[in-house]
ZATIFI-723312 format. One record per residue (C-alpha): x, y, z. Coordinates in pm, whole numbers, padded with zeros to 5 digits, always signed. Layout:
// residues N
XYZ/...
// end
This chain:
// residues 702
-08666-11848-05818/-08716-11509-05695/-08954-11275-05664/-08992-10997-05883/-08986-10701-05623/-09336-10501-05656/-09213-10110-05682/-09569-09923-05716/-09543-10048-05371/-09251-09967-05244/-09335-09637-05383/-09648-09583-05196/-09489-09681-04872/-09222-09416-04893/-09458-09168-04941/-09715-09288-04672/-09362-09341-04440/-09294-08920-04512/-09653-08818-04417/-09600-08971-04111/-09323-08806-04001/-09405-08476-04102/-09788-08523-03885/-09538-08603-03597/-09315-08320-03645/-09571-08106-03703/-09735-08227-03332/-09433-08162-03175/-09304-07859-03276/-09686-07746-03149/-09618-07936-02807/-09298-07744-02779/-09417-07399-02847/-09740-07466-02628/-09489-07577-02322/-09220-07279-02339/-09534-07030-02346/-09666-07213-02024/-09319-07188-01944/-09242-06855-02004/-09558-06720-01820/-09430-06934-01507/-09111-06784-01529/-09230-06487-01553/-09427-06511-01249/-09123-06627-01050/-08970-06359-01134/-09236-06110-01049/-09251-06303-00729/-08847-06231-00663/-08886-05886-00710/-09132-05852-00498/-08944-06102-00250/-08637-05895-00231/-08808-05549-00249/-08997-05649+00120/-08646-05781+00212/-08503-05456+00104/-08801-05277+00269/-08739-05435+00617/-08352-05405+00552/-08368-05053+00512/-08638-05026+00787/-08383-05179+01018/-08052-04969+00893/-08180-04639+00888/-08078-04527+01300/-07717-04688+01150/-07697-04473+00851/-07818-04167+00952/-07523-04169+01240/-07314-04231+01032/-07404-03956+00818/-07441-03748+01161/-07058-03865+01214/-06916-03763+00884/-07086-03430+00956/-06942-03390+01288/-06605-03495+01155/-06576-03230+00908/-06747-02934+01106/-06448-03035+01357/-06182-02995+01124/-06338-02700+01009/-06303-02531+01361/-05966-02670+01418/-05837-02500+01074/-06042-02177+01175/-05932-02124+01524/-05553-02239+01424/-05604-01952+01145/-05705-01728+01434/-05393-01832+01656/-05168-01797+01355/-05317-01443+01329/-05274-01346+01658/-04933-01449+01690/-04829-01280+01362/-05035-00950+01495/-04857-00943+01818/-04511-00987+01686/-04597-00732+01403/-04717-00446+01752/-04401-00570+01882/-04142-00505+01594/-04379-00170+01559/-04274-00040+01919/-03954-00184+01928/-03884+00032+01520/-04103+00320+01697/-03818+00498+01765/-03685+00501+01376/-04000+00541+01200/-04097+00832+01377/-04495+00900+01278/-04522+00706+00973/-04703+00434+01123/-04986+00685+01192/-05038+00731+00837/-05015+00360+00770/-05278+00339+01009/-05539+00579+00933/-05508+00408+00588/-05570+00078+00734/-05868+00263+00975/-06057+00357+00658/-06051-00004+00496/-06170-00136+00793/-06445+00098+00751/-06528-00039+00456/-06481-00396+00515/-06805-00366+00786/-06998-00172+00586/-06958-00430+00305/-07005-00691+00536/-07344-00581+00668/-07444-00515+00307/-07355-00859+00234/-07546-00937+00563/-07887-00779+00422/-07822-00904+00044/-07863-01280+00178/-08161-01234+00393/-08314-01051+00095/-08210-01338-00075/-08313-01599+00094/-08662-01417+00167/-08694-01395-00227/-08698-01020-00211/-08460-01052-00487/-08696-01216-00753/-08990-00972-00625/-08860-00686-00474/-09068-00495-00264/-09227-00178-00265/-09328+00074+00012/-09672+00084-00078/-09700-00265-00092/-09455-00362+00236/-09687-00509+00462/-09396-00618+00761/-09141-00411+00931/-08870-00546+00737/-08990-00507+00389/-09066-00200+00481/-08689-00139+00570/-08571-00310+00221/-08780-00114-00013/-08635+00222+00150/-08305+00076+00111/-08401-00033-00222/-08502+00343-00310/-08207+00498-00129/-07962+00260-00329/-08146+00337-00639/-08164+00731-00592/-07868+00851-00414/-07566+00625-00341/-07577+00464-00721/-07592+00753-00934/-07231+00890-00784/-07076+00547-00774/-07183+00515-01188/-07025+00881-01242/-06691+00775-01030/-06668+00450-01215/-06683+00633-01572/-06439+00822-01482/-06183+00561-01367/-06243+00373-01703/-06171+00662-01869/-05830+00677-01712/-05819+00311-01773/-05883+00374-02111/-05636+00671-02155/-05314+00450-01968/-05432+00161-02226/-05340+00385-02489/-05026+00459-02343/-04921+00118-02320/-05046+00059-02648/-04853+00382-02816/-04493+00248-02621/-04556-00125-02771/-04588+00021-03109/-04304+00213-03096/-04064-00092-02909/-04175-00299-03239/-04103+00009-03478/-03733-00008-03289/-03672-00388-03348/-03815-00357-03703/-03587-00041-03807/-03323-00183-03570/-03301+00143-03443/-03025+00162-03141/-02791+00441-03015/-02445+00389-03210/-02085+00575-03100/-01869+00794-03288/-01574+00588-03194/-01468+00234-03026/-01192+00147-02786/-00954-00086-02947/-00963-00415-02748/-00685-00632-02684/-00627-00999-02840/-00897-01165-02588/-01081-00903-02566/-01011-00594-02308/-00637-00604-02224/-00540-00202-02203/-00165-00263-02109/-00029-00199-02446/-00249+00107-02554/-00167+00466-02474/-00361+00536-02152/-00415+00912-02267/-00712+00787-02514/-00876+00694-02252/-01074+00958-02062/-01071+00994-01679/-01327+00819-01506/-01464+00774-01137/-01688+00506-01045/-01885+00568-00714/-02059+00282-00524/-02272+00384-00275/-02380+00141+00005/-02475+00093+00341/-02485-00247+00535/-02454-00429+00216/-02281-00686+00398/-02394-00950+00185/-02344-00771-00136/-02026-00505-00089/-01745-00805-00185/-01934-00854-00540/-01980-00496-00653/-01638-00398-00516/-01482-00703-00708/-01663-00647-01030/-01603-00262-01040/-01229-00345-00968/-01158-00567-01238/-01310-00319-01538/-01105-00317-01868/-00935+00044-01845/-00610+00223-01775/-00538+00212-01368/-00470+00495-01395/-00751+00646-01556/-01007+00501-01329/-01075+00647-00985/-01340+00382-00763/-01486+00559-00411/-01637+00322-00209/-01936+00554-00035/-02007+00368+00257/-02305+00486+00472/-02271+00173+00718/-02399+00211+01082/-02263-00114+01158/-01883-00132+01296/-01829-00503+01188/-01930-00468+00848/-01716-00110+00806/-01427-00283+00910/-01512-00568+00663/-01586-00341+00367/-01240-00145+00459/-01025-00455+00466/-01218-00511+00080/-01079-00193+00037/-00729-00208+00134/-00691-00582-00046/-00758-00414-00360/-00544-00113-00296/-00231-00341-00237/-00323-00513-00570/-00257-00172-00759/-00636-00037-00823/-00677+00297-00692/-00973+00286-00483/-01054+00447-00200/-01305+00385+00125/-01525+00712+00245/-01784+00660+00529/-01954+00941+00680/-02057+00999+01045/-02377+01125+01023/-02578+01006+00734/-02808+01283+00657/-02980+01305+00318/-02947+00933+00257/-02801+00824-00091/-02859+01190-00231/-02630+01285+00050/-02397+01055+00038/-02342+01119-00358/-02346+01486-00291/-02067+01442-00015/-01824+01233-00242/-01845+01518-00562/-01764+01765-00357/-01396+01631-00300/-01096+01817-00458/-00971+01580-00683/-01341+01523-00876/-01272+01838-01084/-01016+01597-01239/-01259+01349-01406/-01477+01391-01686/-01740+01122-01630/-01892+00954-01307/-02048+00566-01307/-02287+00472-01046/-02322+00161-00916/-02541+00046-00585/-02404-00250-00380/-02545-00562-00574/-02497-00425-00933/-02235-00637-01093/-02079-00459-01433/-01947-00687-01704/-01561-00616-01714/-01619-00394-02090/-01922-00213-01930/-01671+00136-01935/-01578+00079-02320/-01914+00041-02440/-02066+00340-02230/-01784+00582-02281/-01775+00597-02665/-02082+00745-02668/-02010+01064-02530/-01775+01089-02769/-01902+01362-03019/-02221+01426-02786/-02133+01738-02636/-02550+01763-02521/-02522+01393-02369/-02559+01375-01998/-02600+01017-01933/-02606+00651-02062/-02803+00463-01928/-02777+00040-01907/-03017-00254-01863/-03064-00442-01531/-03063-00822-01571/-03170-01000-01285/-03002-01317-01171/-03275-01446-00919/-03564-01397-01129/-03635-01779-01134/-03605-01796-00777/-03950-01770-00652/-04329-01651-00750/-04225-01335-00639/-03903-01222-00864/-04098-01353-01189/-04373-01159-01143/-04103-00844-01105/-03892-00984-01397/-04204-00938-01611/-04295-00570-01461/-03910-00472-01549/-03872-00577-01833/-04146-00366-01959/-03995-00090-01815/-03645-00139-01972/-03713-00362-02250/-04036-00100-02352/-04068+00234-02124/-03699+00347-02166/-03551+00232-02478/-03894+00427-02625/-03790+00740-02446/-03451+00707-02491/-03467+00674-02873/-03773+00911-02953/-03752+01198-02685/-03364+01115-02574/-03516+01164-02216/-03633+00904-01931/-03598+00867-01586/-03264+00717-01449/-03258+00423-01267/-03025+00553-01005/-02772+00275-01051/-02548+00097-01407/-02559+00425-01591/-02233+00715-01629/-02302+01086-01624/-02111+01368-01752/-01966+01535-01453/-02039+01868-01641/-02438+01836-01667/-02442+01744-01283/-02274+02047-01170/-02517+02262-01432/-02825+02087-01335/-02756+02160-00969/-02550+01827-00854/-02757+01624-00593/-03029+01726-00394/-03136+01578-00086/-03518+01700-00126/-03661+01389-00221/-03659+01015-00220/-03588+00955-00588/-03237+01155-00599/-03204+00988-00937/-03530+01115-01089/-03494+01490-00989/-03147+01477-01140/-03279+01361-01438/-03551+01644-01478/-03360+01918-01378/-03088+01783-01658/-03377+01752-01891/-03536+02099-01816/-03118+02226-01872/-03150+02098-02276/-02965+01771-02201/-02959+01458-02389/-02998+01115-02205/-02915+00774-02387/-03024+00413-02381/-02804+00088-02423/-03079-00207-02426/-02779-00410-02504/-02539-00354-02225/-02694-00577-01936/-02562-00509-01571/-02644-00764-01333/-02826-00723-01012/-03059-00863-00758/-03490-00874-00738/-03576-00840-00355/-03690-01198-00266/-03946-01128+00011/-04274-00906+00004/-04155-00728+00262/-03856-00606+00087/-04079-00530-00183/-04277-00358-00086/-04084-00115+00128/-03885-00026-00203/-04215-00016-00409/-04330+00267-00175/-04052+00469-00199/-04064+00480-00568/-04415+00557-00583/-04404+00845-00335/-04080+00974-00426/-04209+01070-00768/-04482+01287-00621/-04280+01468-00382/-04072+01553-00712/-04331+01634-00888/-04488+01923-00622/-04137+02089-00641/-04059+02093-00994/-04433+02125-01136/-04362+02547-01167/-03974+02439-01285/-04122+02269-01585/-04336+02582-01648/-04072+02822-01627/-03815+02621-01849/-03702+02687-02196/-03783+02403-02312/-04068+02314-02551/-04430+02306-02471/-04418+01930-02642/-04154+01830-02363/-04341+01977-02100/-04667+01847-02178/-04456+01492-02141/-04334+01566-01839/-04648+01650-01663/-04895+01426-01850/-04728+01107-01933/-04439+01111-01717/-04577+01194-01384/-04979+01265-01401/-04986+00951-01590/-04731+00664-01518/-04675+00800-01213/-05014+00926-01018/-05313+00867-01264/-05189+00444-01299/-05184+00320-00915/-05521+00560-00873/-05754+00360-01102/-05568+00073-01051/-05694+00066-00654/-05978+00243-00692/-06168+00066-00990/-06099-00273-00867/-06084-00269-00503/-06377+00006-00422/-06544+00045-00723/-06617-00302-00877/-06685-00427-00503/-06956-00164-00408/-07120-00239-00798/-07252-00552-00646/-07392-00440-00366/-07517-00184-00572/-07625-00296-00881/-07799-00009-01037/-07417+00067-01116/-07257-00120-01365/-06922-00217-01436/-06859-00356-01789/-06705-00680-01809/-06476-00554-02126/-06350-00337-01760/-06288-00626-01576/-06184-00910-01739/-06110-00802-02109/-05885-00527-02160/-05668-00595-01834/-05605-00934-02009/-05497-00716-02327/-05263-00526-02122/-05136-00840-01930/-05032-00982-02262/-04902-00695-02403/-04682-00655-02065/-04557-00998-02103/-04391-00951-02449/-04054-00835-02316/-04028-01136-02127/-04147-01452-02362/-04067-01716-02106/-04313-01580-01809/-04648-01650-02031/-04803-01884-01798/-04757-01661-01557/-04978-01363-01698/-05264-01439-01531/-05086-01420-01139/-04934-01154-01253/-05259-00933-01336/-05392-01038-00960/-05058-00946-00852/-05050-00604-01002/-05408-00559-00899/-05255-00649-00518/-04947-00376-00554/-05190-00115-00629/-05289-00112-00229/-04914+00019-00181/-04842+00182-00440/-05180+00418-00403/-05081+00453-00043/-04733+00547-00153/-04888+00825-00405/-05101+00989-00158/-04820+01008+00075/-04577+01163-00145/-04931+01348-00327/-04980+01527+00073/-04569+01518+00200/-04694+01272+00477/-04421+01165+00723/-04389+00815+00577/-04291+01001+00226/-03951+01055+00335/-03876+00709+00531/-03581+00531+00295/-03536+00199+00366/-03275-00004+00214/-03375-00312+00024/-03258-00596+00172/-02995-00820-00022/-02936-01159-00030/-02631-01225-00165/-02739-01536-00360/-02551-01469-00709/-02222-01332-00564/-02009-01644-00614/-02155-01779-00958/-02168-01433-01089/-01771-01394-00990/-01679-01710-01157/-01881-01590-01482/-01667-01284-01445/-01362-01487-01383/-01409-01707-01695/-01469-01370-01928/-01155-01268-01817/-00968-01581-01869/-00707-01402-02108/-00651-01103-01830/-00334-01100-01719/-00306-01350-01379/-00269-01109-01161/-00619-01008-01214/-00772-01328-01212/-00545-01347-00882/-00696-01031-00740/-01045-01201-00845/-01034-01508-00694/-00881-01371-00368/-01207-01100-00385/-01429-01404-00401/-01269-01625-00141/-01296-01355+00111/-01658-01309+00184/-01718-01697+00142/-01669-01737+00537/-01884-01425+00551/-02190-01575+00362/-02172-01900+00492/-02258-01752+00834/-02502-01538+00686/-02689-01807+00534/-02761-01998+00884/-02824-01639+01040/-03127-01559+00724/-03239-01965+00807/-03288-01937+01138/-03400-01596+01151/-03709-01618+00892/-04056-01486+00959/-04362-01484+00840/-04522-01120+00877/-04928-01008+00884/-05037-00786+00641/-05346-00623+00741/-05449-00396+00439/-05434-00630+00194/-05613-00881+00443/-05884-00629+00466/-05891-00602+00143/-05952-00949+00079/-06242-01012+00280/-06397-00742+00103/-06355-00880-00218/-06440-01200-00101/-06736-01074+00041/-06837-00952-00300/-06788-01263-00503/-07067-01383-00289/-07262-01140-00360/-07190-01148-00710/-07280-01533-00707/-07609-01447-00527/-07649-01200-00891/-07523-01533-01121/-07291-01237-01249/-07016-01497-01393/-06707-01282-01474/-06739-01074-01168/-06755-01338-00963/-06492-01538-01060/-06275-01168-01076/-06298-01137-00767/-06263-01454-00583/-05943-01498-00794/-05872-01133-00685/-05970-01223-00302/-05748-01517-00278/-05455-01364-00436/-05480-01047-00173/-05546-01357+00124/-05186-01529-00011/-05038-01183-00013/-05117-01066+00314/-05037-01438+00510/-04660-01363+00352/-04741-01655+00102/-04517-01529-00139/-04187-01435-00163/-03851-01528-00048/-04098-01883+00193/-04238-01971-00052/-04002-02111-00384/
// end
């Protein structure tokens, strides 16, 4: 028999079984703890003893790598300051080169330029001047500097050395005598600043009055066009008035097929239409190319003829003066002008004519230039925006307002009449087109503007180019304007339009605008940081111009990134075009130089085969005619291309050269100041007169 099993027991022992366990637990969890502290702190102490391990290894590394590392350093140093020279003196070599080649093309174009260089030279002498007297100001503002003269300037009393002695007078002389002028000349150049802001302001205005009222000139009648638009075959011939379309050139060689072939091919009666082909050429091969032109269209049925004149005195004036005074002029009523890369659309005579038509007072009508290299480089976008302004703002303001502005010499018609009563051409000037234009303006006539009749033309390609034709239209205007200044007094027209031609058309956009433009931002602003105690505003510098970039840029929506090179570049231009003004201001020699701008050529055979598609429903003898134009000077401007390619040269332009170091020269001065705007003005302004005068941009650079 069993036992009974005893539970009270079994109970006990359970519970005496638990208490165990949990005293053991309890003694280990204490055993651990105790151990990872001891632990810890040994661990700790390894550690502290690895640190200090590797920092003595790290000690006598660096102990024994420092001769290594410091020639290396010394290496790296070398290295650079090498390359440095080597860019340096190959900058000097480059100069050198591009300064003797410059004396060289100077004696070899002695001859033709006659004494214009001198000027050119005694303007160059007096920047010079200035560039090494800003230089050794810069030279004394950094030893100041670095002395801390600047922080604590120095007084006589208290100048205890030679040299602070010397600072604190300069310090007082700066103070008292060469500031106070340099504040009074600066006021007054913002003023004009201010004033030709205004200006700009007023002629924006009124450009969005135009496009809001859609305000444009609109004829009296219209010439019926053909089905296709333009075909005169069918149409009595006696509607149509007598024209003659002049196209003065002279060793366009690269241009004269174009013009001649888009002149040729206009949409009106043969026989109403007279084209003289005014050819000034020195150049025996390209008369006899521009004749055989000629004759090809002649034996097509256009009546055109080819005059060249042996001695080419008076330039285009002359030439345009010697073709009006033939016999068989008197038999025309109107005259269209065209120079040697102007391309007219095939309708350009039917929507010019018609608005003469009932305008007994209208002299002229005036058209647009479109460019067709505008894209091709830095250079022609920057001049796409500045004419497009001037056409898109300046003259279709004028035209529709005071129905007078300046003509562009080139894609407009006069009425044969108002030349012959405003005195025909004169040979007295460079800018034939702008004293016609006044002394038809001070006769009571009328001039109109046709924004929407575009000619095409070309945008010169290289500085060079540019700036030769920049100078004659900046000097030109003043020569004008010493001749007919007591002609505008004298005339019978109101005091309103004379106060517009003196004040706002010359004084102001034509002498008062390249005068501030140089002398605020190239003296002035330079010689405020060397002399602080005169102060330019930085609303002056950096502020309004910004204003007036923008507002410039409107015409032309698509150049927007470009406003800020083309501020610097406008800022650069003011160097010629001040030189140009006090030439033409004084009737130097170099006032009366005319240089023709030189033409590419590049859009002659896509703008003919625009031309030729226009005119697809012409009869096919004209596209004949057309095609046979084109093909002819292809030969002709293949050559010419390889001849421009292998012939291309960089040139040295030592003004604006000049001009940069000075500016340069007073960013760092302006840094030494921490005067932010001013400094960063001016370097941008110093690097963009560097690119200018190494020939960086233009026709080498796309």
């Amino acid at each position: 028999m069993s036992k009974k099993p005893n539970y009270e027991f079994q109970e006990w022992w359970n519970k005496e079984k638990e208490k165990h366990k949990s005293e053991i637990n309890s003694e280990i969890s204490s055993n651990n703890t105790s151990t990872s502290t001891s632990n810890n702190h040994r661990d700790v102490d390894d550690d502290e003893d690895d640190e200090h391990r590797r920092k003595e290894v790290g000690r006598s590394r660096n102990a024994r790598q420092i001769s290594f590392v410091i020639l290396l350093k010394f290496q790296q140093i070398s290295n650079f300051l090498a390359w440095l020279i080597n860019g340096f003196c190959s900058l000097i070599r480059t100069t050198n080169r591009r300064i003797s080649k410059n004396n060289s093309n100077s004696s070899t174009n002695s001859s033709s330029s006659g004494s214009s260089s001198n000027s050119e030279s005694r303007f160059y002498k007096i920047i010079k001047v200035f560039l090494i007297v800003v230089v050794c100001l810069l030279v004394i503002e950094l030893i100041a500097y670095f002395k801390g003269w600047h922080f604590r300037p120095p007084s006589i009393d208290s100048a205890l050395s030679f040299e602070k002695l010397v600072y604190a007078k300069w310090l007082l002389i700066r103070a008292d005598y060469l500031a106070p002028p340099l504040q009074v000349m600066s006021n007054f150049c913002i003023v004009l600043f201010l004033i030709q802001s205004v200006d700009r302001i007023v002629l924006i205005l009124g450009c969005f009055w135009i496009k809001f009222r859609r305000l444009k000139p609109v004829p009296l009648m219209e010439f019926n066009d053909g089905e296709g638009g333009g075909d005169v075959e069918d149409q009595n011939s006696e509607d149509y008035p007598m024209v003659l379309i002049q196209i003065p050139m002279c060793n366009e060689k690269e241009v004269y097929h174009q013009s001649i072939a888009a002149v040729c091919i206009q949409d009106w009666p043969a026989d109403r239409m007279l084209v003289q082909v005014l050819d000034d050429s020195d150049e025996l091969d390209v008369q006899h190319l521009i004749k055989a032109e000629v004759q090809k269209w002649q034996q097509k049925g256009v009546h055109i003829i080819y005059r060249h004149r042996l001695i080419r005195t008076g330039y285009k004036a002359g030439n345009l003066k010697s073709a009006m005074s033939c016999d068989y002029v008197k038999d025309y009523e109107f005259v269209a002008i065209f120079d040697a890369d102007f391309q007219p659309g095939p309708d350009f005579l039917k929507k010019t004519i018609p608005h003469f038509k009932g305008n007994e007072d209208l002299a002229l009508v005036q058209t647009r230039w479109s460019f067709v290299n505008k894209d091709e480089n830095l250079l022609t976008r920057l001049q796409n925006i500045n004419l497009s302004f001037h056409f898109e703002v300046e003259q279709q303001v004028n035209g529709i307002f005071i129905n007078f502005f300046g003509f562009n010499g080139t894609a407009g018609v006069w009425r044969i009449k108002a030349l012959e009563e405003s005195g025909g051409w004169l040979e007295r000037t460079t800018v034939e087109d702008m004293d016609i234009a006044v002394r038809a303006h001070l006769c009571g006539w009328k001039f109109i503007y046709l924004n929407d009749v575009k000619c095409l033309c070309e945008l010169p390609e290289s500085y060079g180019a540019y700036i030769k034709q920049q100078h004659r239209w900046h000097s030109g205007p003043m020569q004008l304007f010493r001749l007919c200044f007591v002609d505008i007094l004298r005339s019978k027209i109101s005091v309103a339009k004379k106060a517009n031609l003196i004040f706002l058309f010359f004084l102001l956009r034509k002498l008062i605008l390249p005068f501030y433009s140089f002398t605020l931002f190239c003296i002035i602003l330079p010689l405020t940081m060397f002399l602080p105690e005169a102060h330019l505003p930085a609303w002056v510098v950096c502020y309004v111009p910004g204003v007036m970039s923008i507002l410039n840029i409107i015409p032309a929506p698509r150049s927007v990134p470009f406003i800020v090179p083309y501020l610097l570049f406008e800022n650069t231009m003011s160097v010629t075009k001040f030189n140009a003004m006090i030439s033409g201001l004084f009737r130097l020699t170099s006032s009366y130089e005319w240089v023709v701008t030189k033409k590419l050529g590049r859009s002659s055979e896509a703008d003919l085969i625009a031309f030729e598609k226009e005119s697809e429903t012409q009869a096919e003898t004209t596209s004949l005619i057309y095609k046979s134009s084109s093909e002819s000077g292809l030969a002709d401007l293949t050559k010419l291309e390889i001849t421009k390619k292998s012939k291309k040269k960089n040139r040295l332009y030592k003004k604006e050269l000049a001009l940069a170091f000075i500016l340069l020269a007073a960013s760092a001065r302006s840094l030494l100041s921490a005067q932010g705007i001013h400094f960063y003005f001016l370097l941008f302004q110093g690097i963009t007169f560097l690119v200018v005068g190494l020939d960086l941009i233009g026709e080498q650079v796309s």
